[in-house]
C-alpha positions in Angstrom: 102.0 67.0 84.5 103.1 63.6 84.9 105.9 62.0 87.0 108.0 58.9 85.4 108.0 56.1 87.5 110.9 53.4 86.9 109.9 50.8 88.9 109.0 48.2 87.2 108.9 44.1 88.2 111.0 43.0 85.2 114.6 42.0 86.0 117.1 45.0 86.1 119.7 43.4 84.0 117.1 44.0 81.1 117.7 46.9 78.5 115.7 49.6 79.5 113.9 49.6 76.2 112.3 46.3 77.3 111.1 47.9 80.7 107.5 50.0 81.1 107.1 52.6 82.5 104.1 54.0 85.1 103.3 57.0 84.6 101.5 58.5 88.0 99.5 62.0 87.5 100.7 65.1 89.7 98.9 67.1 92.6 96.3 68.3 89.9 92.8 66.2 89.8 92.7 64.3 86.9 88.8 64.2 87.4 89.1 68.4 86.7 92.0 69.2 84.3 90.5 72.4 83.8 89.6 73.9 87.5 92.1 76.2 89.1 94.9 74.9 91.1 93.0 76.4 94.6 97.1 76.3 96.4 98.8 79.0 94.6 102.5 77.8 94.2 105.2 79.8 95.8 108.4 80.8 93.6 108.9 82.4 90.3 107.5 81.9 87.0 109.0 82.7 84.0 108.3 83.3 80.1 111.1 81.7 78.3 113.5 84.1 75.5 112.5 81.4 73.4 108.6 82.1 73.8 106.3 84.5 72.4 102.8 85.3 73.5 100.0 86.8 71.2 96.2 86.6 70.5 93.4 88.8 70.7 92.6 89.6 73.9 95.4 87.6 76.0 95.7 88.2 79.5 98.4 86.6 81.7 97.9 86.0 85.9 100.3 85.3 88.1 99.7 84.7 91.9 103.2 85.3 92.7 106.6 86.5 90.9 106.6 86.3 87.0 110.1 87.1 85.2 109.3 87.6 81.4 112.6 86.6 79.3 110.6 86.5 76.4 108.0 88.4 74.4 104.2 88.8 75.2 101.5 90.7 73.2 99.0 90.6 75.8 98.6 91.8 79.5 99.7 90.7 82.4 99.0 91.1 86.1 100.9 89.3 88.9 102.1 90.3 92.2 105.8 90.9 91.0 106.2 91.2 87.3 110.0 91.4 86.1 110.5 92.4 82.7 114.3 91.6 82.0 116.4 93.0 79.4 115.6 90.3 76.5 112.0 90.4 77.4 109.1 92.7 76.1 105.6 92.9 77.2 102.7 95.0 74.7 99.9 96.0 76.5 98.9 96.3 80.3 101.5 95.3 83.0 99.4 95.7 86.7 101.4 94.3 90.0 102.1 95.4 93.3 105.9 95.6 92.1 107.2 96.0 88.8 110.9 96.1 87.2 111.7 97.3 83.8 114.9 95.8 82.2 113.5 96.0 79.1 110.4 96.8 76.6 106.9 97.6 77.9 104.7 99.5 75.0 101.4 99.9 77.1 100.1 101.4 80.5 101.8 100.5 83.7 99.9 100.2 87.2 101.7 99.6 90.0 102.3 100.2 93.8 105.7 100.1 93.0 107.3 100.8 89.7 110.8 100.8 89.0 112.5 101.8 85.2 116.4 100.1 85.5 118.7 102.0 82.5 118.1 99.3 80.2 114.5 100.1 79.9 112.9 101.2 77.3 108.6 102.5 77.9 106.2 103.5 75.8 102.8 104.3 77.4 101.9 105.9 80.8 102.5 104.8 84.6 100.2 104.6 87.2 102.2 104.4 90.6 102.5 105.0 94.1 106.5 104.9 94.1 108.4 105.9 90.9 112.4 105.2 90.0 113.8 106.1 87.0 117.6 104.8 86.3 120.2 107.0 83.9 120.0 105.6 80.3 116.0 104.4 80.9 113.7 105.4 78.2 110.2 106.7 79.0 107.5 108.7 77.0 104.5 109.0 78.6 102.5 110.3 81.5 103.0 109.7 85.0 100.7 109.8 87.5 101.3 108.9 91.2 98.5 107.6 93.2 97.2 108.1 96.8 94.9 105.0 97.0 96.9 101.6 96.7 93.3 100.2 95.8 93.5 101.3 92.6 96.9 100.3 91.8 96.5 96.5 92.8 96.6 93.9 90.4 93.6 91.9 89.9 94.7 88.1 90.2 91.6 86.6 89.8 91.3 85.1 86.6 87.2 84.9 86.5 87.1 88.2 87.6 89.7 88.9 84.2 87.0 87.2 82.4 84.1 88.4 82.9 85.7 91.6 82.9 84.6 93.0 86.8 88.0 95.1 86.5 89.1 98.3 85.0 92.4 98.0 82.4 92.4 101.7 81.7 94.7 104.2 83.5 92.6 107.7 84.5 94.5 110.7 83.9 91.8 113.1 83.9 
């Protein structure tokens, strides 16, 4: 959240210990820590193999591509969602795209949903396009989708909130 700046008007021969440093805030308004960053950052974001997620109720949003290394006990919705060998998501994964390396115990939605060999599913899919690799795991139901409405991930956190957005998959 902070940058270091080293410049400093003390001579430079001086120890570095003796020399302070300015700390300068980043492209967030300190006068509203709290109020959503309105430019969505481009690039990937990922959950560490050394982090784990959990809480009651714990929903994670992503504007753009989130890799999870690690484990989450929550949902999550993004545009991409990448669930790599090492990581494991329980509960709702909704994106436009979503790749399975490794554990998902909960309902997928997606436009596009692909299981790699490595994958190992518990819970039911809600797609549009469906790949299932040799050696992947699955029990469940499928269902495939006509209307890419439904199958959109909802990326707006108040809407999350206040809870404008279905999290259950139909498979009447």
């Amino acid at each position: 959240m902070f940058n270091v700046d080293t410049k400093t008007d003390s001579d430079p021969a001086q120890p570095s210990s003796q020399r302070s440093n300015v700390l300068t805030s980043s492209s967030r308004s300190e006068s509203a820590p709290f109020k959503p960053n309105a430019a969505a950052a481009t690039g990937v974001s990922v959950i560490g193999r050394d982090l784990t997620i959990l809480g009651d109720k714990i929903t994670i949003v992503s504007q753009n591509k989130l890799q999870v290394d690690g484990d989450v006990r929550g949902d999550v919705h993004g545009k991409q969602v990448i669930i790599t060998a090492e990581g494991s998501v329980v509960g709702l994964v909704c994106a436009e795209k979503i790749e399975v390396h490794g554990g998902v115990r909960g309902a997928i939605r997606a436009v596009t949903v692909m299981l790699h060999a490595s994958a190992q599913v518990e819970g039911d899919i809600m797609h549009q396009n469906l790949a299932i690799a040799e050696g992947a795991q699955f029990e469940g139901r499928v269902r495939r989708s006509n209307d890419v409405d439904e199958l959109m991930p909802v990326l707006d956190p108040e809407a999350i909130a206040s809870g404008q957005h279905s999290s259950t998959l139909d498979f009447a």
